[in-house]
N, C-alpha and C positions, 0 to 999 in steps of 0.2 A: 547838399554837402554835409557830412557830420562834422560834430563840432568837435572840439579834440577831447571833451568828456569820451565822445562815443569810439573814437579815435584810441579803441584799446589793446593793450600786449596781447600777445595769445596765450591763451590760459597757463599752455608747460611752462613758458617762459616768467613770468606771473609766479608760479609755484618757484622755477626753481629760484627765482629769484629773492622770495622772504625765504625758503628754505638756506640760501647760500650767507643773507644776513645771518639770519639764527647762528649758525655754524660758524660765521666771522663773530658773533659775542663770544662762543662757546672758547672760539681758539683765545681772544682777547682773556678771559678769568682762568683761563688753564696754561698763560704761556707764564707764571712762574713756575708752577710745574715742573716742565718741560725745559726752563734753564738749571733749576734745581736736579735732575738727570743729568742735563750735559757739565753741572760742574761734578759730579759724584764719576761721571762718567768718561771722564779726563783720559784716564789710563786705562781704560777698558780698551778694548778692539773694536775698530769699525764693525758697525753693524750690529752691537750690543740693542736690544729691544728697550724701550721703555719699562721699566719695573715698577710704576707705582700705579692708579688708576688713574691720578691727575695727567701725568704724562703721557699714556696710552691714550686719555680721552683727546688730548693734544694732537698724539701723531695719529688716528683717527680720523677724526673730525680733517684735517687739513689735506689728509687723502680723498676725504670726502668732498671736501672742496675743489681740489683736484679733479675728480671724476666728473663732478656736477659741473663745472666749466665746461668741459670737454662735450658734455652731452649739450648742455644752454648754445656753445656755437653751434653745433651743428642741430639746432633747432632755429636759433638766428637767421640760419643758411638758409633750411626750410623754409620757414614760415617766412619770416622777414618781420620788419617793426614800422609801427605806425609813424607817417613822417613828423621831424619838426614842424611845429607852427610855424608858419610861412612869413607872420605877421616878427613873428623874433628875429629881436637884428642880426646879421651875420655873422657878428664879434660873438655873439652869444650860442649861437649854432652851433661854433667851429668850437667855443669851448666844450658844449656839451658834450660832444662827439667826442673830443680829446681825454675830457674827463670819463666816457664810458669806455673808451677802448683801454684809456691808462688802469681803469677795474679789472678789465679781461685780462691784462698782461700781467699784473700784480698778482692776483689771483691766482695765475697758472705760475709764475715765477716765486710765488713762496712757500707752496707746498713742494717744490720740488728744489730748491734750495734745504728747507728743511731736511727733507728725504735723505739729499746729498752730502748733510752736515750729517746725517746721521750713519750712513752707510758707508762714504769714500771719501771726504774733507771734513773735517770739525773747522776748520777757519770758513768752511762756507756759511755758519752761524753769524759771521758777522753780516753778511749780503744778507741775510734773514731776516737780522733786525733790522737794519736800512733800510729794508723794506717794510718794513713795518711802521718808519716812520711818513714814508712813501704811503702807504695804504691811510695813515691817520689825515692827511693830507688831503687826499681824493675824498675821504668821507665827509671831510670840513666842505671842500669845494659842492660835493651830493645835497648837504644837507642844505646847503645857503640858496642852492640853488633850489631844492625844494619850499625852502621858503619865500622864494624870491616869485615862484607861481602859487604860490596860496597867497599873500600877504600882500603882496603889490600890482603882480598883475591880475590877480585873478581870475585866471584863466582855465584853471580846472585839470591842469595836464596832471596832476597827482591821482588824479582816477582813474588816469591810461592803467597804473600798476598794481592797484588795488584793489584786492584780490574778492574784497569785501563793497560789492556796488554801492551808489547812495540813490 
């Protein structure tokens, strides 16, 4: 049986997956930006472009994120993910699981909120930010749990995604 070192993501998903982090820093240092537009852009008409680079690199990059979800499930589909360790309690399972699927929905639900603040509602800016405090959330919960297998259990599952073997 492999150990869950060997127990690894498939490579696209792997990629898109630091690929899809990078892109969540990217949106993180560009979303003043990108509220600085929406306040200049008050009285403008739906559907007014971003006009500066910071804001462009914003609604960009989050399209981007966008797409790249889109593509990662349906490689999900494909390929599938190497299981939970069998040895983690329940309670911790069921979080994991909760905590990856709640990434997938955020993910898809804020570029496209965005999108929709931008193009047909400017009040859908506010589900944008709420979700963003949703997104800070899941990340606290990613990271603790990242630590929670390097630090205590020492188990090794942070190898399943990293991209770079040991």
């Amino acid at each position: 049986m492999a150990t869950i070192a060997e127990q690894v993501y498939p490579r696209q998903l792997r990629a898109l997956h630091w690929t899809v982090v990078a892109l969540v820093i990217v949106q993180l240092f560009s979303a003043d930006w990108m509220e600085d537009f929406f306040r200049r852009a008050e009285h403008l008409p739906l559907g007014t472009l971003p006009d500066t680079a910071g804001s462009a690199l914003h609604a960009l990059s989050g399209a981007t994120i966008l797409i790249l979800m889109a593509v990662r499930f349906l490689i999900r589909l494909k390929y599938g993910t190497p299981p939970l360790p069998s040895d983690l309690p329940r309670g911790l399972q069921l979080l994991a699981l909760t905590n990856h699927f709640a990434f997938y929905a955020v993910l898809v639900l804020m570029p496209l909120t965005g999108l929709s603040a931008l193009m047909f509602a400017r009040d859908l800016g506010a589900v944008h930010e709420a979700l963003k405090n949703v997104l800070y959330v899941l990340v606290g919960l990613h990271l603790a749990g990242v630590a929670f297998h390097m630090f205590v259990l020492r188990d090794g599952l942070l190898w399943r995604m990293l991209v770079i073997r040991r």
